[in-house]
Every structure is written in C-alpha cells, then in structure tokens.
KEKOLTOR-759034 format. One line per 4 residues: for each residue x, y, z of N, C-alpha, C. Coordinates in Angstrom, 3 decimals, always signed. Layout:
X,Y,Z,X,Y,Z,X,Y,Z | ...
***
This chain:
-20.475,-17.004,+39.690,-19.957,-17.121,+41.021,-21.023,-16.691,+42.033 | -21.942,-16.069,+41.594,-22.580,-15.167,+42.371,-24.242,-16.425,+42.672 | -24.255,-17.264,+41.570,-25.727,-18.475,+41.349,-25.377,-19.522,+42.225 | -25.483,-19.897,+43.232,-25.607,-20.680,+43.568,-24.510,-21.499,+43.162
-23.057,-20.748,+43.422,-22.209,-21.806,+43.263,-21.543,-21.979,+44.365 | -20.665,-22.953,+44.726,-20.011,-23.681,+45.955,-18.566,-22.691,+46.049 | -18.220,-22.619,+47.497,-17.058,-21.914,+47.340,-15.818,-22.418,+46.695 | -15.861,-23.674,+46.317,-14.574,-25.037,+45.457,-14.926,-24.055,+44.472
-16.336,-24.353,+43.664,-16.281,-23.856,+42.400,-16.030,-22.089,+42.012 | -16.046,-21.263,+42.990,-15.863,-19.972,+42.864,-14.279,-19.681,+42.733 | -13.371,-20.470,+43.998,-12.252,-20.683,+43.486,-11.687,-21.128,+42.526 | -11.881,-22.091,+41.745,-11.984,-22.604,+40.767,-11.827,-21.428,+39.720
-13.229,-20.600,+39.457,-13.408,-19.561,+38.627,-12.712,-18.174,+38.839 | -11.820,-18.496,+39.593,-11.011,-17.201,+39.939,-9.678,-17.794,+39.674 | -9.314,-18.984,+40.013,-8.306,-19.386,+39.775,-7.556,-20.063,+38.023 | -9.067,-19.964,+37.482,-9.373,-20.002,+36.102,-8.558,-18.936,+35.537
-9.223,-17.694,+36.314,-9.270,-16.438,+35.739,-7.670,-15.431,+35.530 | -7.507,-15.970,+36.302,-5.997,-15.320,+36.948,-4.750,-16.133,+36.066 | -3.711,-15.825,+35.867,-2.869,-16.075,+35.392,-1.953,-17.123,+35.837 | -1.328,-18.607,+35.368,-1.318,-20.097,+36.452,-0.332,-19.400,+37.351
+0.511,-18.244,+37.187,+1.495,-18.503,+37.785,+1.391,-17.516,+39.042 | +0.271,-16.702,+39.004,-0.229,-15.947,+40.049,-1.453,-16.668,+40.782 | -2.245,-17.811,+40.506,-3.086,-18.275,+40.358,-2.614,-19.422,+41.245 | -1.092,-20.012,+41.607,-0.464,-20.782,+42.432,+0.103,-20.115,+43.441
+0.759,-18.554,+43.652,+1.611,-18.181,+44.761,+0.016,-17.841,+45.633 | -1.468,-17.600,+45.186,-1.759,-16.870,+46.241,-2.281,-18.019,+46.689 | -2.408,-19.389,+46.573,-2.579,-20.252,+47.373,-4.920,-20.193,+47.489 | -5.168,-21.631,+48.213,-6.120,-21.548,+48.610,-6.645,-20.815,+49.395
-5.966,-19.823,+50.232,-6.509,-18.618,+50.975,-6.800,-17.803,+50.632 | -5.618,-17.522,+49.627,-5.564,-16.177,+48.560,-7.567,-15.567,+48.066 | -6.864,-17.151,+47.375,-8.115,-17.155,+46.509,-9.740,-17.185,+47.129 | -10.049,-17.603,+48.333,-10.817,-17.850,+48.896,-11.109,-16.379,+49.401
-9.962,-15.351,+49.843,-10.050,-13.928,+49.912,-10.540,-13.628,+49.156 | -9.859,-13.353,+47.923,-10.536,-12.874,+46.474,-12.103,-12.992,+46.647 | -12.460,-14.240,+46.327,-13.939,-14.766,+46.530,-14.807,-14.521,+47.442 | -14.569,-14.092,+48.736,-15.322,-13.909,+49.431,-15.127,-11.854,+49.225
-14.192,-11.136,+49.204,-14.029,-9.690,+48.710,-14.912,-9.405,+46.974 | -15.208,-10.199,+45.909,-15.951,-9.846,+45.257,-17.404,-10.355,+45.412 | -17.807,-11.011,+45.943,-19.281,-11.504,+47.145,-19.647,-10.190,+47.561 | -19.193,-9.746,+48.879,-19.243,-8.813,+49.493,-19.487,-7.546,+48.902
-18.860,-7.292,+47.457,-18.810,-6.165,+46.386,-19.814,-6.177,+45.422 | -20.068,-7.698,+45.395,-20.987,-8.203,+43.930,-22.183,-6.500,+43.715 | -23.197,-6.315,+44.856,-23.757,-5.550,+44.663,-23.776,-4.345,+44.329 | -22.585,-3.477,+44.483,-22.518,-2.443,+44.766,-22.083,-1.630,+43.127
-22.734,-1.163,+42.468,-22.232,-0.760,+41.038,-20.892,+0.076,+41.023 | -20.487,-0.267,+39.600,-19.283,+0.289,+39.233,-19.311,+1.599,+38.965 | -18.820,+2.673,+39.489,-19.119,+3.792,+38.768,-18.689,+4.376,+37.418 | -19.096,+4.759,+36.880,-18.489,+5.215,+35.661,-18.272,+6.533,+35.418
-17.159,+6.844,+34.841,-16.945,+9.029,+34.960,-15.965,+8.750,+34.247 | -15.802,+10.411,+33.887,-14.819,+10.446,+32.880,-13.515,+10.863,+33.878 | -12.351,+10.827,+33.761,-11.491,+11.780,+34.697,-10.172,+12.220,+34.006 | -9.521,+12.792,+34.178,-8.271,+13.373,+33.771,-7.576,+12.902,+32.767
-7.439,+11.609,+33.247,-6.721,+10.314,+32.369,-6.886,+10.729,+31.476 | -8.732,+9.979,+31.226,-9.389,+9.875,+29.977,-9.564,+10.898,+28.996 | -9.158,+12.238,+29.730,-9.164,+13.302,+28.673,-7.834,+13.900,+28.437 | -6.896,+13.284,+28.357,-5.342,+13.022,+28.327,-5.381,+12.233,+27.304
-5.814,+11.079,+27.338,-5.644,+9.878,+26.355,-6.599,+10.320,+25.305 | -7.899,+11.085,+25.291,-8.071,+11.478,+24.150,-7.920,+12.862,+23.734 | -6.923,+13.762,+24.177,-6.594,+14.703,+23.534,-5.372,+14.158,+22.859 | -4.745,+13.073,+23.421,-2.936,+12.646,+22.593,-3.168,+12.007,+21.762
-4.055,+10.827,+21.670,-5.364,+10.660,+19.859,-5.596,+11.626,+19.256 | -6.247,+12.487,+19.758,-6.646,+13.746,+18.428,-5.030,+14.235,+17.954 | -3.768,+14.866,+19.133,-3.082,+15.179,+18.229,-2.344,+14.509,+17.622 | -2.391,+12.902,+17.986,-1.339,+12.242,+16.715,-2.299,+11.520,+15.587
-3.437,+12.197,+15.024,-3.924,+11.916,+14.294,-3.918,+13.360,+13.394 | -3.989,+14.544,+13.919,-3.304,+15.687,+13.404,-2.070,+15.625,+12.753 | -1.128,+15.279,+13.225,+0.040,+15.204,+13.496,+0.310,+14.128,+12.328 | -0.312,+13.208,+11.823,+0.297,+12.110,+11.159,-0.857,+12.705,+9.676
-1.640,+13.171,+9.955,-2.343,+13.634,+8.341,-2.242,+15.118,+8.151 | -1.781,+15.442,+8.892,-1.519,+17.124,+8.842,-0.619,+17.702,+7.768 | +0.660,+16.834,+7.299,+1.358,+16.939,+6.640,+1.077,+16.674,+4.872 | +0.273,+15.530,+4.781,-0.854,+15.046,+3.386,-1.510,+16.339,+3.191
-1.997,+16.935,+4.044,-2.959,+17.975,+3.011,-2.233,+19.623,+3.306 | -1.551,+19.883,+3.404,-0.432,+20.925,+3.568,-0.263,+21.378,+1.862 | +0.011,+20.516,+1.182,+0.325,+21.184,-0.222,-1.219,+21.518,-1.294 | -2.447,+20.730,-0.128,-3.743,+20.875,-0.656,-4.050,+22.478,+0.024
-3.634,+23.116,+0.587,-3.529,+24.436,+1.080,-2.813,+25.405,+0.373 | -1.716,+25.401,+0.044,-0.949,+25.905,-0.892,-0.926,+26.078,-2.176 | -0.728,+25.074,-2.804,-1.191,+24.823,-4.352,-2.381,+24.845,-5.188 | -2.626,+25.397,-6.116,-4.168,+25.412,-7.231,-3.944,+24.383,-7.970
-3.097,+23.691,-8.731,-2.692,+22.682,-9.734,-2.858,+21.307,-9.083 | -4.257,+20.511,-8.798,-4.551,+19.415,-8.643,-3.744,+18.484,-8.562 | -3.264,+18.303,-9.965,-2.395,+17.190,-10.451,-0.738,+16.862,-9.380 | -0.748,+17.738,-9.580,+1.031,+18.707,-8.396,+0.676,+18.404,-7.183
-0.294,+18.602,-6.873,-1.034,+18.606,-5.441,-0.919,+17.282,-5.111 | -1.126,+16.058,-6.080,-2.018,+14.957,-5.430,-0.380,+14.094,-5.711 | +0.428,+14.192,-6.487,+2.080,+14.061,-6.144,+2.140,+14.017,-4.949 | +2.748,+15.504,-4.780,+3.294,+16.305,-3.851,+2.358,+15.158,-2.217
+1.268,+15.286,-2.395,+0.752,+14.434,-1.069,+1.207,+12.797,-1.470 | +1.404,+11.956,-1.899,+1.838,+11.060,-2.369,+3.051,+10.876,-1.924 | +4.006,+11.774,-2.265,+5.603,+12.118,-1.970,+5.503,+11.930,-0.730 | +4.758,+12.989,-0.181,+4.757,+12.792,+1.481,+4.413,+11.997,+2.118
+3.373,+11.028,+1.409,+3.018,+9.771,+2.359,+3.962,+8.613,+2.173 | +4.855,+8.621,+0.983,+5.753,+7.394,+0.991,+6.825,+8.193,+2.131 | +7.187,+9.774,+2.363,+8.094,+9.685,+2.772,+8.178,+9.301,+4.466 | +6.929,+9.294,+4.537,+6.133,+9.813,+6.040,+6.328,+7.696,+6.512
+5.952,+7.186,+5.802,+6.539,+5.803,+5.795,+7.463,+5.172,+6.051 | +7.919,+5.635,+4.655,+9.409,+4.800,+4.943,+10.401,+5.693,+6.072 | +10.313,+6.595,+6.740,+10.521,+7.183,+7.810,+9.929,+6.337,+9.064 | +8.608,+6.214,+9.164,+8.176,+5.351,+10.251,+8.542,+3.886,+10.155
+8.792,+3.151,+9.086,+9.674,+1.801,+8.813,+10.446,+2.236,+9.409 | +11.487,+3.058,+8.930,+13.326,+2.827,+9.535,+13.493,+3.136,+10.811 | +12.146,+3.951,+11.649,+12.136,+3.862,+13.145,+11.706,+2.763,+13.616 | +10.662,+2.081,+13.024,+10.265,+0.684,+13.849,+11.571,-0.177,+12.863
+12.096,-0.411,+12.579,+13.368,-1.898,+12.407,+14.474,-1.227,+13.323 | +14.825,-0.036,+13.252,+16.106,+0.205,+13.756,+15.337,+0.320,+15.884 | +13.946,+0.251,+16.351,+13.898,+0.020,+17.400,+13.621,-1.361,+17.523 | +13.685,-2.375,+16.803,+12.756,-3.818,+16.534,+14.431,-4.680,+16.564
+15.639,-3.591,+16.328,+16.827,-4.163,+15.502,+17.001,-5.068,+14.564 | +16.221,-5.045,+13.607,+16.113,-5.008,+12.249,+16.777,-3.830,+11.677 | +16.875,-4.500,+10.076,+17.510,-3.453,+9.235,+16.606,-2.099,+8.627 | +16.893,-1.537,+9.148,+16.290,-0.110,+9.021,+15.481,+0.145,+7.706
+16.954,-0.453,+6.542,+16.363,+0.293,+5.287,+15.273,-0.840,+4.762 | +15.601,-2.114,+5.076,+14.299,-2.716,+5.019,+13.267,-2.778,+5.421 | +12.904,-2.468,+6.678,+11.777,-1.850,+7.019,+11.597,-0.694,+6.531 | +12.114,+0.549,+6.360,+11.399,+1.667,+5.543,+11.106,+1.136,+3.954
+11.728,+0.425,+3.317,+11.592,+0.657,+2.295,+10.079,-0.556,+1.720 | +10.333,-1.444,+2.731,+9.000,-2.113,+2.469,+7.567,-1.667,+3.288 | +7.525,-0.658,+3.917,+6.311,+0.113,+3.989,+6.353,+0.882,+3.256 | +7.482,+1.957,+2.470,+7.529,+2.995,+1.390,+6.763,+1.822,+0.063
+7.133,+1.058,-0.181,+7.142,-0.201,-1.276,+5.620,-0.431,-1.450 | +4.967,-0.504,+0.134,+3.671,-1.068,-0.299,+2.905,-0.187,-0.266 | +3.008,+0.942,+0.330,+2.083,+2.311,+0.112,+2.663,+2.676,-1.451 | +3.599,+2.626,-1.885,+3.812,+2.746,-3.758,+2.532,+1.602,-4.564
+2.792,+0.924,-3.733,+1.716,-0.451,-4.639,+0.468,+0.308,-4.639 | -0.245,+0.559,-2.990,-1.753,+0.825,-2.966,-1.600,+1.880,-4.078 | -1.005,+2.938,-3.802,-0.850,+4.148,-5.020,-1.691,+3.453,-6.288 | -0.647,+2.825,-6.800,-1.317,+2.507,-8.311,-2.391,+1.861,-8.371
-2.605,+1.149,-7.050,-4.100,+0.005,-7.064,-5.367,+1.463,-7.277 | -5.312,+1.812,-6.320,-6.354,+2.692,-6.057,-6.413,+3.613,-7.071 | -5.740,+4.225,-8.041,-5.404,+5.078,-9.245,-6.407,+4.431,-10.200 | -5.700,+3.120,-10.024,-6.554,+2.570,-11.231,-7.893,+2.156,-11.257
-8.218,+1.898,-10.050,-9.529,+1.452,-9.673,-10.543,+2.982,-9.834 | -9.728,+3.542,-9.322,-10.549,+4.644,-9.288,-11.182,+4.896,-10.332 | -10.420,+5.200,-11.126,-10.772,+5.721,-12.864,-10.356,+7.163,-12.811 | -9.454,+7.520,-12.220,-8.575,+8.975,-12.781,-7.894,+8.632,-13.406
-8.026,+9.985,-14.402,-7.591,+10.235,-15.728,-6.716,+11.519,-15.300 | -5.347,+11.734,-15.612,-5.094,+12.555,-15.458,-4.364,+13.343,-17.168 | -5.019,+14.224,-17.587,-4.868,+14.873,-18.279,-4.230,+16.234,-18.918 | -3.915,+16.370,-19.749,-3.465,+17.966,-19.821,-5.063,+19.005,-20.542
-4.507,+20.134,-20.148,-5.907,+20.852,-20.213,-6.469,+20.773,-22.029 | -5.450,+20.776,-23.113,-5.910,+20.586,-24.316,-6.668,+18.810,-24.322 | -6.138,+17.768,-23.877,-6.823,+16.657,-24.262,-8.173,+17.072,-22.945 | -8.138,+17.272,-21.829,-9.237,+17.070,-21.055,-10.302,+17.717,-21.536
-10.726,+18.916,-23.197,-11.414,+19.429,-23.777,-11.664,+17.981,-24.396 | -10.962,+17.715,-25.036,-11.466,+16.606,-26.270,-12.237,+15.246,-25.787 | -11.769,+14.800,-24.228,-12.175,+14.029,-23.924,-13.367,+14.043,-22.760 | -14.224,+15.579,-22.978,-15.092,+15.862,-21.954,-16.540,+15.462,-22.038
-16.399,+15.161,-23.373,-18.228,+14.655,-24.052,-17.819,+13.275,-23.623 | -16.724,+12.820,-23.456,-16.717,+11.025,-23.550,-17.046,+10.601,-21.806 | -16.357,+11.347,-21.118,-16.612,+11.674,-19.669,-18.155,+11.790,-18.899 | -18.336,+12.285,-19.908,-19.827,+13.022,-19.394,-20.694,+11.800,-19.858
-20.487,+10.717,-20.534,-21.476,+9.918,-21.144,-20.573,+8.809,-20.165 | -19.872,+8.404,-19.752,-19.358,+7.779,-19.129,-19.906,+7.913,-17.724 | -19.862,+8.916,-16.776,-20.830,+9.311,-15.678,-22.074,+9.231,-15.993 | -23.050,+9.047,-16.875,-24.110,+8.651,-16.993,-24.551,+7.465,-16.714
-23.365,+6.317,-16.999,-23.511,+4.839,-16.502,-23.642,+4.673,-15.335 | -24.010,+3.817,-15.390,-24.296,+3.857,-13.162,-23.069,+2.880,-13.044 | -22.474,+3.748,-11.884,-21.573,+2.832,-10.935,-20.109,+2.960,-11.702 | -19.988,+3.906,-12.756,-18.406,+4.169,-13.320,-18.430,+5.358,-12.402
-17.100,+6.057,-12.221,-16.917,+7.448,-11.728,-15.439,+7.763,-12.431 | -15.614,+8.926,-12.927,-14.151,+9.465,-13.620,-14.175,+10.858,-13.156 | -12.833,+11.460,-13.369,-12.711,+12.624,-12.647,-11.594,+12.995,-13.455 | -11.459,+14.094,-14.142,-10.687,+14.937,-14.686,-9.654,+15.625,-13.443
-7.957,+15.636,-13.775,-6.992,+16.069,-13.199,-6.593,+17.195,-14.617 | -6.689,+18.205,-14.308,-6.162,+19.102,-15.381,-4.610,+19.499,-14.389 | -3.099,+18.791,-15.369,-2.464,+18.913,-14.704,-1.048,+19.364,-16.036
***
C-alpha cells in the first residue's frame, strides 16, 4: 500500500483485508479513511513493551501448567517404591482426564460419560504404547537379580534402553 500504489488499489487492500461484512457498512469513505490514517502512520514504529496484561497472561500459564502436572508427581514425593509410584501417577492422569472429558461434553452438551471416558480410553491406550516401546520391565526384586547380567548386555547395544522397576 505504501509502493506506489493508487488509492483504488489501497482500498481494495483494505477492503481485502477486513471482513465482507464490515468491509461493506464502512463504505468508500470508510475505507479511503482507513487508507489515508495508515499512510499518515506508515512511518512511525510500533512500540513494543511488556505491560501488565502480558505479565498476567504469563503468570496464569505458569499456574495452570502447575496446576495440571502438579498432581502426576505428588506420589513421586511421597513414595520410595517406583513401581507404586508410576501406577499411582497413571491413576491420576486417567483420572485427571476423564474428569476434564466430562467437563468439556457436559459444557459442549454432549454426553458427559462419553467424553470422559474416551479421553480416560485413549490416555489408557498411550499407557501401554509407550510401556512397550519403552522397554520397561517391571520386575520383582528376586527376578530383577537374575535378570541383571541380561540387562546389562542388552544396554550395551546401541539404541535398546531397559530400565529395571523393582516393584
């Protein structure tokens, strides 16, 4: 707008820009305002700063990111028994789910328990995907002796990873 274009075509590009149905009430004047008010502005830089807002909107990010994993590692604080531990956070993330399902269907008006239960459903799926991919073994402390030379030659391969759960 600013190269050597015609004032038709600046309107044009504003009237592009704008939405059809706001883009018709302000009429050829409107728009010709517009166009000649960002002309007049073209030069003058935008400032940039941080202000109040912006440190509002990212302190209410940090705490609902607290707030939504805070609860997963709560029994990693408490508990020594790995195995119990990695449940126990499991438990909480299907429950933490299918809780946030039955609030989004029952505000969506959808059926509640279907929405919780098919986000509970597919965080159950990743569960086992990722278990298995992983290569945890979860063991009791008599077999995780017997099977520690096999482990250890197994981490020698490049690109396997196993990890003993004594549970």
């Amino acid at each position: 707008m600013q190269h050597d274009a015609t004032p038709e075509e600046g309107r044009a590009l504003i009237a592009d820009a704008l939405p059809p149905r706001i883009a018709e009430s302000t009429g050829p004047e409107g728009l010709e305002m517009l166009r000649s008010h960002l002309l007049r502005d073209a030069d003058r830089p935008i400032p940039t700063r941080l202000d109040l807002d912006d440190f509002k909107g990212a302190l209410g990010t940090f705490l609902l990111v607290l707030l939504a994993t805070f609860p997963l590692v709560i029994p990693f604080l408490l508990i020594d028994r790995t195995a119990l531990v990695i449940r126990l956070s499991n438990g909480a993330s299907l429950t933490m789910l299918f809780l946030a399902g039955w609030m989004l269907a029952r505000y969506s008006g959808g059926n509640p328990w279907a929405g919780g239960g098919t986000l509970a459903l597919e965080r159950w799926r990743y569960l086992g995907n990722t278990a298995d991919r992983a290569g945890i073994l979860v063991l009791s402390p008599d077999n995780a002796r017997l099977i520690d030379d096999f482990l250890i030659s197994i981490n020698s391969v490049r690109g396997v990873s196993c990890s003993i759960i004594e549970g």
